[in-house]
Every structure is written in C-alpha cells, then in structure tokens.
C-alpha positions as CSV (number, residue, x, y, z in Angstrom):
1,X,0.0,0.0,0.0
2,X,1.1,3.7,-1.0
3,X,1.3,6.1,1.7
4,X,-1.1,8.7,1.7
5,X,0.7,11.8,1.8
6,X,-1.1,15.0,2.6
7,X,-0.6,16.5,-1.2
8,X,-3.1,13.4,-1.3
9,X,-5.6,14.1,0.9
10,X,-5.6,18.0,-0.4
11,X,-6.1,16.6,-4.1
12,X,-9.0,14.2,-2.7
13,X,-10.6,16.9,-1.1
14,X,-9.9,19.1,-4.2
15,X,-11.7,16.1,-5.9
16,X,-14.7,16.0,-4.1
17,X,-15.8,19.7,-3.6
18,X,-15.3,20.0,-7.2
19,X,-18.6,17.8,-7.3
20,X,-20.0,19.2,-4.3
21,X,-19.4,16.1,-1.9
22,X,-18.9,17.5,1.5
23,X,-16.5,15.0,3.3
24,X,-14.9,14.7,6.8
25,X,-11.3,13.2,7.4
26,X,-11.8,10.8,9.8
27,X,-9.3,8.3,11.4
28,X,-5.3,9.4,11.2
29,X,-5.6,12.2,9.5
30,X,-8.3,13.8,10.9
31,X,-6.1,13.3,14.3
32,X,-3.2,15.0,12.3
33,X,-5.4,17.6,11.1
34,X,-6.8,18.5,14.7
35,X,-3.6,18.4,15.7
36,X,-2.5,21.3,12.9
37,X,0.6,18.8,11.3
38,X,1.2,15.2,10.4
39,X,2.4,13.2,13.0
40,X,3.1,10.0,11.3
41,X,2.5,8.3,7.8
42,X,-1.0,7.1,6.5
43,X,-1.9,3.9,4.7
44,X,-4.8,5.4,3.5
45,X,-7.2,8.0,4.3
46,X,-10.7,7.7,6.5
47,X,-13.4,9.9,5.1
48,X,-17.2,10.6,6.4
49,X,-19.4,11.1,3.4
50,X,-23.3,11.4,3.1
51,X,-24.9,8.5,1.8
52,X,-26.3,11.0,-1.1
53,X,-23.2,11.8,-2.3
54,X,-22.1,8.0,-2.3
55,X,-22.6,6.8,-6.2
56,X,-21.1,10.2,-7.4
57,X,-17.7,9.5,-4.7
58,X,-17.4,6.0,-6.1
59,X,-18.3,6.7,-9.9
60,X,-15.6,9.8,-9.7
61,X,-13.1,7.1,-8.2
62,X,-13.7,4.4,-10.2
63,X,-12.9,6.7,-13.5
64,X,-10.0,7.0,-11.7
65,X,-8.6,3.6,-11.7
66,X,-10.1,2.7,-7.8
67,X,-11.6,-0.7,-7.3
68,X,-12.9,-1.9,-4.0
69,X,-10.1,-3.0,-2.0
70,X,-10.5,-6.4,0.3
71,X,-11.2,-6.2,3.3
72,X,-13.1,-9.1,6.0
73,X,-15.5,-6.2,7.6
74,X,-16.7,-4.4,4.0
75,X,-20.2,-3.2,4.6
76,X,-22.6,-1.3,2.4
77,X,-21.9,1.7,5.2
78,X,-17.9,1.0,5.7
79,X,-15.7,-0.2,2.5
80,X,-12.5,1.2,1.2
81,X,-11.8,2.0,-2.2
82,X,-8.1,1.8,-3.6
83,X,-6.2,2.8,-6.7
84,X,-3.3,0.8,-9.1
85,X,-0.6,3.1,-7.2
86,X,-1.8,1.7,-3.7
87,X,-3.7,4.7,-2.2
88,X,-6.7,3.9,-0.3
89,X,-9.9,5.5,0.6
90,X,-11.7,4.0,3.7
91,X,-15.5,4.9,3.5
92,X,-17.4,5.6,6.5
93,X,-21.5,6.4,5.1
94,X,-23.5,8.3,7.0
95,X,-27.1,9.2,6.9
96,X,-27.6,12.8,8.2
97,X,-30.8,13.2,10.3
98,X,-32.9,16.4,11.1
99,X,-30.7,17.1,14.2
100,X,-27.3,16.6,12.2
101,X,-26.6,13.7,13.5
102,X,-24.8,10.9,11.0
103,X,-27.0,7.7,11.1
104,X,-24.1,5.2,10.5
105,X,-25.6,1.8,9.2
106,X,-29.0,0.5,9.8
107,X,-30.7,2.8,12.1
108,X,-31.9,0.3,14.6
109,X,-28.0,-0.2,15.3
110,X,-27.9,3.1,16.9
111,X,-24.6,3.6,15.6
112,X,-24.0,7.2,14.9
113,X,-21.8,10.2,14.6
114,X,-23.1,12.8,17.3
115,X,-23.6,16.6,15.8
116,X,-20.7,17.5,17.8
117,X,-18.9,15.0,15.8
118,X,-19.2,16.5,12.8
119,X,-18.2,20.1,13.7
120,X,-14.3,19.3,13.8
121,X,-12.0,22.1,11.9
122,X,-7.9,21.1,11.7
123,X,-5.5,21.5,8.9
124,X,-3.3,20.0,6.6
125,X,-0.5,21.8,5.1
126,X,-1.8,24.9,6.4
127,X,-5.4,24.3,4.9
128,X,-8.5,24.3,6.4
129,X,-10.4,21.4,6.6
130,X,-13.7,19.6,8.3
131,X,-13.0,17.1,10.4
132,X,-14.1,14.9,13.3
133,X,-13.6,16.9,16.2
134,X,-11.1,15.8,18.8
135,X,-13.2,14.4,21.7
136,X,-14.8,12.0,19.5
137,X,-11.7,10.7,17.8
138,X,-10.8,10.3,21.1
139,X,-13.9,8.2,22.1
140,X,-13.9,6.2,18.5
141,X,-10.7,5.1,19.4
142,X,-11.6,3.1,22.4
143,X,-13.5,-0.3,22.9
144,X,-10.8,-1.9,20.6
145,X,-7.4,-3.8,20.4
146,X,-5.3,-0.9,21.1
147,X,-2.0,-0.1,18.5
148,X,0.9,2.4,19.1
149,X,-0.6,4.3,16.7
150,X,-3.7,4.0,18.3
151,X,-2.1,5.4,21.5
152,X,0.6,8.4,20.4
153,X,-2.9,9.5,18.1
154,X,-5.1,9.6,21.3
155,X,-2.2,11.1,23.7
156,X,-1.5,13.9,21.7
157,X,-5.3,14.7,21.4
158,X,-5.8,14.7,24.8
159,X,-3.0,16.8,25.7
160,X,-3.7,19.5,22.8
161,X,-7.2,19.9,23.7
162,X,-7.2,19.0,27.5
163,X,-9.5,15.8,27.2
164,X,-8.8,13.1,30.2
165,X,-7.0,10.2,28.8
166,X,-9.4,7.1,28.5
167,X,-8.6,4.5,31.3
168,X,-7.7,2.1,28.6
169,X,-5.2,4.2,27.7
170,X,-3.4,4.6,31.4
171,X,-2.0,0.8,31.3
C-alpha cells in the first residue's frame, strides 16, 4: 500500500468539492489535522461522506482507476476504495438526520456520529479542513485492540485539547 501523503488528501478533497461532496477526514488524518501537522505516515485516508453523495464519490473514483479493496469487515456503510498506485480510501457512510446527526448503518444499530462529531475544523499543510472533532476521535478510538498508533494519536489529542485520557489508555 502507498502512503497517503497530505498533497493526497488535499487533491481528494480538491476532488470531491469540485462535485459538491462534503467529506470529513476521519481516522489518522483527521487526528493530524486537529492536531494542525502530520504526525506520522497514513496507509490510507478515513473519510465521512453522506450517503447522497455516495454513487457520485465511487463513480468519480472508479474513473480514476479505484476498485474496491478487500477487506473481511466491508459493509454497504464501511468499505474502502483503492487505486493501481496503492492509495486507499476507507469509507465511512453516514445518513444525516434532522438534528445533524450521521446515522451510520442501519438505524436500529444506533450507531451514529453525534452533531458534535461533525463540527471538527484542523489543517493539513496549512489548509482548512472539516474534520471529526477531537473528543470524538478520542472516544472512537476506544473499545478496541489498542496499537501504538492507536495510543501516540489519542495522547497527543488529549494533551492539545485537554481531554482526560481514556482509562484504557493509562495501562
């Protein structure tokens, strides 16, 4: 897999407004972008995006060379798209309801992505961009094998922003 450098992500998002598809980095870059510089490399890049927008994201891709990439937890609400270089796009499909809340899967999961979720600003290379906001990368990255990416991510969040470190993380 090709790293996904942050001249990628800027193109992606590039990409996507260009269609109007509103998208929020998610995962380890949204981290980096809260964070205001990259912290580490990416595999690939996490990205919220409105089920509505969904067959216009993946037609755009797939004109670009991106095929579904394999994965044993693909999902009609979480798959990843990669390309022939190796860059990868991990979708996560929301549905947004009247309160702005994303509805993430079936409904009677209760899965969601709070409003607050959705309100995150960061940057990458010095540009603006919507993100998940800190606290809740924070709380999505709990309940879960833990990596060391996993915890120099959530440390570094927590100390930025002043959010108490998850007991998990204290071991």
């Amino acid at each position: 897999m090709t790293e996904m450098t942050a001249s990628a992500v800027l193109d992606f998002i590039d990409l996507m407004e260009a269609r109007g598809i509103r998208i929020w980095l998610d995962g380890g870059w949204a981290v980096d972008a809260c964070l205001g510089s990259q912290t580490r490399s990416h595999a690939d890049l996490d990205i919220v995006i409105e089920a509505r927008h969904l067959d216009l994201a993946v037609s755009t891709l797939r004109a670009l060379g991106y095929r579904p990439a394999p994965r044993d937890d693909t999902r009609l609400w979480n798959f990843a798209m990669g390309d022939p270089e190796g860059h990868e796009i991990d979708f996560h499909v929301i549905v947004l309801d009247e309160s702005g809340r994303g509805i993430y899967g079936p409904p009677e999961d209760g899965d969601l992505y709070p409003a607050e979720a959705l309100a995150g600003t960061g940057t990458v290379e010095g540009r603006a961009v919507v993100c998940i906001s800190p606290e809740y990368l924070v709380k999505f990255h709990t309940g879960y094998a833990l990596h060391e990416t996993d915890r120099a991510d959530v440390s570094a969040l927590c100390e930025k922003f002043g959010i108490p470190l998850p007991a998990e993380y204290q071991t």
